[in-house]
C-alpha angles and dihedrals in degrees: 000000000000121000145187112267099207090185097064090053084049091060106041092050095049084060091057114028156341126289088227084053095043089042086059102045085055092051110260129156096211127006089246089086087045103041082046092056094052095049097050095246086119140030117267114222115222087232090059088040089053092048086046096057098045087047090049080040088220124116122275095236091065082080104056123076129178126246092275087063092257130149125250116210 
């Protein structure tokens, strides 16, 4: 089963921008939806993975990893 590694969008975010300015690009009013999504302290939507990705301009695959914790690329 494949999931949603929240770290590596963590991380790939932190390289390229803020979370107050990623949370703006997605549409957030303020970064706290945003900072609770990437922490898991939310659920994260395809649709605001997929934005995610084109904004980070990386495919959206770099974000799922199977159970084992491998990448799926």
């Amino acid at each position: 089963m494949l999931t949603v590694d929240l770290n590596k969008l963590k991380e790939i975010r932190k390289k390229q921008m803020s979370l107050e300015k990623m949370s703006s690009m997605l549409g957030y009013r303020s970064p706290n939806g945003y900072y609770y999504m990437e922490n898991g302290r939310s659920k994260i939507t395809a649709e605001t993975l997929a934005k995610a990705a084109s904004i980070l301009n990386v495919p959206i695959q770099e974000f799922f990893v199977d159970d084992e914790g491998k990448e799926q690329n």
